[in-house]
Structure formats: C-alpha cells, structure tokens
C-alpha positions in Angstrom: 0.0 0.0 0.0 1.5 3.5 -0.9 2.0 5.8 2.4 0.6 8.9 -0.1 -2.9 7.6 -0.6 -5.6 5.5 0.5 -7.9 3.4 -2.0 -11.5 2.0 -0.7 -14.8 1.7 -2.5 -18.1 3.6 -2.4 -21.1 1.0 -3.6 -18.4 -0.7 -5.4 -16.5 1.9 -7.1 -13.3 1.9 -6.4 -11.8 5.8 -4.8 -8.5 7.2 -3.5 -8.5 9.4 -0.9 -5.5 11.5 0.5 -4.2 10.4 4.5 -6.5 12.6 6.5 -9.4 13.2 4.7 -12.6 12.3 5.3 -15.5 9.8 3.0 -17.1 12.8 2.5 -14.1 14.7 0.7 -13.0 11.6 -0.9 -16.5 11.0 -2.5 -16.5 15.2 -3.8 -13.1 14.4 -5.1 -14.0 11.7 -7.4 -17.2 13.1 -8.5 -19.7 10.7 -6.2 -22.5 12.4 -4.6 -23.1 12.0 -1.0 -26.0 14.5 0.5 -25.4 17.2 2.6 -26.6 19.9 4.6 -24.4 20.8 7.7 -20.8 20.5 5.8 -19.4 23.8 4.8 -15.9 23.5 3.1 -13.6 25.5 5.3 -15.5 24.5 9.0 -14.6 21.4 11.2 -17.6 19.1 10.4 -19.3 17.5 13.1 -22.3 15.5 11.3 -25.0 17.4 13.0 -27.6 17.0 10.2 -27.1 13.0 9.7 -28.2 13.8 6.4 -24.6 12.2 5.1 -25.1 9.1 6.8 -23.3 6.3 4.9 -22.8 2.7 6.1 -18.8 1.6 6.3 -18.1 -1.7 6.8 -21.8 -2.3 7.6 -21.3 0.6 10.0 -23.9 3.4 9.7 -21.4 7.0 10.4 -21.4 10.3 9.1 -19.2 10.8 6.1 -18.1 14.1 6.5 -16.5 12.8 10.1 -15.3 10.0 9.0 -11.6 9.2 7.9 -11.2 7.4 4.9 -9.0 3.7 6.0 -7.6 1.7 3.7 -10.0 -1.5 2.4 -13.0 0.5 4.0 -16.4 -0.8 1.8 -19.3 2.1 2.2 -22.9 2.1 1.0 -24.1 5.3 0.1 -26.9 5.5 -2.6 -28.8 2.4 -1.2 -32.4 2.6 -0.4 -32.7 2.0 2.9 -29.3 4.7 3.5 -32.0 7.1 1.7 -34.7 6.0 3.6 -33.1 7.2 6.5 -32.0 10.1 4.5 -35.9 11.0 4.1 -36.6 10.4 7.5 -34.1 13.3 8.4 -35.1 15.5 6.0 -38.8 15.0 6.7 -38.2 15.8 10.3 -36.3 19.1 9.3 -39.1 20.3 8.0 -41.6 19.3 10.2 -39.8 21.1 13.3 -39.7 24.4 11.3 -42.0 26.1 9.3 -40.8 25.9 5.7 -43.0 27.3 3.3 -41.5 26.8 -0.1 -43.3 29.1 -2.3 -43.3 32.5 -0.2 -39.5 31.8 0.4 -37.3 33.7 -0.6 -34.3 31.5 -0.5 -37.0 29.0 -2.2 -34.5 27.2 -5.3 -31.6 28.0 -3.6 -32.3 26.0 -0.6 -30.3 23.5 0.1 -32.8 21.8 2.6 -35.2 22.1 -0.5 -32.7 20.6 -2.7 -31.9 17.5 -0.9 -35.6 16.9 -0.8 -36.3 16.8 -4.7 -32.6 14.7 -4.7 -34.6 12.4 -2.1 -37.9 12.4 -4.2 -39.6 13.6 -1.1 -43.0 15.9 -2.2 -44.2 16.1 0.9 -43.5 15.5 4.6 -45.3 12.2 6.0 -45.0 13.3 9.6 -47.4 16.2 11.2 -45.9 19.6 11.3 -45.4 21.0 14.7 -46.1 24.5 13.5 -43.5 26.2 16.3 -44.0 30.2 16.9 -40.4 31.2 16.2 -39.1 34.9 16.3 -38.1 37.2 13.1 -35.7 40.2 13.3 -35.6 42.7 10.9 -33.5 45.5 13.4 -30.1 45.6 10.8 -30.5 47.4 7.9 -28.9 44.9 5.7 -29.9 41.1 6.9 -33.2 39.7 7.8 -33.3 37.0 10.4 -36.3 34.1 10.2 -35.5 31.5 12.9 -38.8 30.1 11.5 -36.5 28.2 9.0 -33.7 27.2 11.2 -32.6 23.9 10.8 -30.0 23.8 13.7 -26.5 23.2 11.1 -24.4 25.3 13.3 -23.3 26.6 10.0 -23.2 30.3 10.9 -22.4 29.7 14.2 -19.3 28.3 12.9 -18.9 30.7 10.3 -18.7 34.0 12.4 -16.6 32.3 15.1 -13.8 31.1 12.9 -14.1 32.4 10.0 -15.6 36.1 10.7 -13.9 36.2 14.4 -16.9 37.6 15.4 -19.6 35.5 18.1 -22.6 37.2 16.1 -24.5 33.6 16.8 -25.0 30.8 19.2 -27.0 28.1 20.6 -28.9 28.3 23.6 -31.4 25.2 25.3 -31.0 22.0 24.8 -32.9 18.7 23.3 -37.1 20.2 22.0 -35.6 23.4 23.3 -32.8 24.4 21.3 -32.5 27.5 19.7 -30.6 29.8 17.9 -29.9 33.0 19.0 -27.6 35.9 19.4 -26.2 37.8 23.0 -29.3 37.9 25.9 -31.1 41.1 25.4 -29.8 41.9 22.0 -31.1 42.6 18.2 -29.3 41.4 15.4 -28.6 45.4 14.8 -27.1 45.5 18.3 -24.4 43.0 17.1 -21.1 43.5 15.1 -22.2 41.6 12.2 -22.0 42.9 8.6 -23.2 42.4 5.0 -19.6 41.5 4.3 -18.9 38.7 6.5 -18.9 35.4 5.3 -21.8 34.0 7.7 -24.2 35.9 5.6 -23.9 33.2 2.8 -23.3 30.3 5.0 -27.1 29.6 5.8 -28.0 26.6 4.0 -31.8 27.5 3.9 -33.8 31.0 4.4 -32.6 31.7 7.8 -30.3 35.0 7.3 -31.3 36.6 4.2 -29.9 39.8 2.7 -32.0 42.7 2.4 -33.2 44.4 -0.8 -32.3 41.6 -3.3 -35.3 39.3 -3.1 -36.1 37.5 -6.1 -33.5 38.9 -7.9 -33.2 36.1 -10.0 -36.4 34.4 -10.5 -38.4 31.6 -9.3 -37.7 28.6 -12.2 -34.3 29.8 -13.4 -32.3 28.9 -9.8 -29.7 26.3 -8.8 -32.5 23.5 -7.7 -34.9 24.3 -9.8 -34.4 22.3 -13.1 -32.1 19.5 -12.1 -30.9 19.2 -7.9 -28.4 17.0 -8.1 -28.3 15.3 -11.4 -24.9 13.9 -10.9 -25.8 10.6 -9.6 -29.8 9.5 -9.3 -30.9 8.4 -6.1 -31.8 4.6 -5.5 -35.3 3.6 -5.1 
C-alpha cells in the first residue's frame, strides 16, 4: 500500500482518498454524490444533520467525520441509507415552518434541494407549526429563525471564519435554539453584509435585504435538475 494515498470503495466503485481526509471529501473528489446539509468546506464538520449518513463496513457513520481507511467498503446510494435520509429531511421540515413558495431562499435552498434529490413531495409526519421569532432591526440582513434547521453553519462561520460571536446556541434537546447575545437585536451585534456567515445559511434563515427574487423563481440552482450527478436509489 502507498504511504501517499488510500484506496476503498463507495457501492463498489473503487476511490482514493488522500491520509486525513474524510468519505465525504473523498466522494467530492472523485465526483460521487453524498447529500449534505451541515458541511461547509472551510468549517470542522461535526455531522450534526445525519443527512450524510453512509454505512462503512456495515457501520452506519457520518461521512463528513469520517476518515477514509484503507480497504474500508461504504454504501451510500442504497435505499434504505435514503430512507433514513428521508426520514431526516422530513423531520427538518416538520420542526420548522418551511413554506416553499413564499421563500425567498426557495431554489436555492439546500434543505429544499436535498428533498427533490430524495424524491420527497411532501413531509409524511405532522408539522409542529413552532412560533419562532423574526428580526428585521439591521438594515442589511433579515433574520427568520422560522426556518432554522440547527446546522451550526453560521455559528461556525462567524466564530472562525468572521472572528466575530454574532450567533449561538442556547437550550438544549425540543428546546434548542438559535440565537444571538441575551437582550440583543441582530442590529445590536457587530455583524456585517460582508462577512462570510451571511452566505453560510443553507436554507432562508439570514437573508440579505433588498435583493429578493432577484433572479427568479424557475431559473435557480435547484430548480431544473438538484443533483443530477448521480440519481438516487429507489
């Protein structure tokens, strides 16, 4: 075995991986689709989502934590992986309120795009409907915690890539939340339409202001083809 690289297989396809990296950037290197929602290049993943969930070695893990070992065999576009997959996604939007067509973020969504990828037209579990707080105090960036999915992504993303603390979590279990300091508005904070957390919500969450529906509804990244890469096992 060469010291420089690592070779396993992903449903039987055979993939090199560099020491150190993870399923997940093995499979994006060689062109193999694993979904995603909580992975941001450039952030420490810690699998929050589950929406990666692969089975290795007849293991189920999350890929983006996961080193790649020599020998390793993973499933990753098998029904019941996406099954599980569904389940997740279903859940996300259950716990939220997601209303597709009045979003703005609706097409660019990646909670929305993993959904078509999944085939899933509707949620099979009853929505839960929560009363969740909007904040509209900065002049540049709408808050909706309405469609907060919990992905740590721009919690991440203004702690170590910003170097600001704009976000955080706060509760735990049913009663986790995101939010920003006690007491403050999101104008009250240091954040600004520059910083890289603005873009790092993977559904409507922090939107900018004064650019809705710039480009239109039918001409955006999920809405002709989500993930046409590799077609999802049924």
């Amino acid at each position: 075995m060469s010291k420089d690289k690592i070779t396993f297989t992903i449903d039987g396809c055979e993939v090199t991986a560099q020491p150190g990296q993870t399923v997940m950037q093995a499979a994006d290197a060689a062109n193999i689709r694993i979904p995603q929602l909580c992975y941001l290049e450039g952030l420490t993943p810690h699998g929050s989502c589950r929406v990666c969930i692969v089975k290795a070695n007849g293991r189920l893990d999350t890929s983006c934590t996961l080193p790649a070992v020599e020998g390793m065999v993973v499933e990753n576009n098998t029904e019941e992986i996406n099954e599980y997959r569904r389940d997740l996604v279903d859940m996300l939007f259950v716990e939220g309120n997601h209303i597709c067509p009045s979003c703005e973020k609706s097409g660019d969504c990646e909670l929305q795009g993993v959904a078509y990828e999944l085939g899933i037209t509707a949620p099979k579990y009853p929505y839960q409907f929560p009363r969740r707080e909007t904040d509209a105090s900065h002049p540049d960036i709408f808050l909706d915690l309405n469609r907060c999915i919990l992905c740590a992504r721009c919690v991440q993303t203004s702690r170590d890539l910003d170097g600001k603390t704009v976000f955080e979590f706060v509760g735990r279990g049913p009663d986790k939340k995101l939010a920003i300091r006690p007491g403050a508005r999101l104008a009250d904070t240091e954040l600004d339409i520059t910083d890289q957390v603005v873009g790092s919500c993977p559904v409507g969450t922090i939107l900018k202001k004064r650019v809705g529906f710039a480009v239109p509804v039918g001409e955006r990244t999920y809405d002709k083809e989500p993930h046409p890469e590799q077609p999802v096992s049924e």
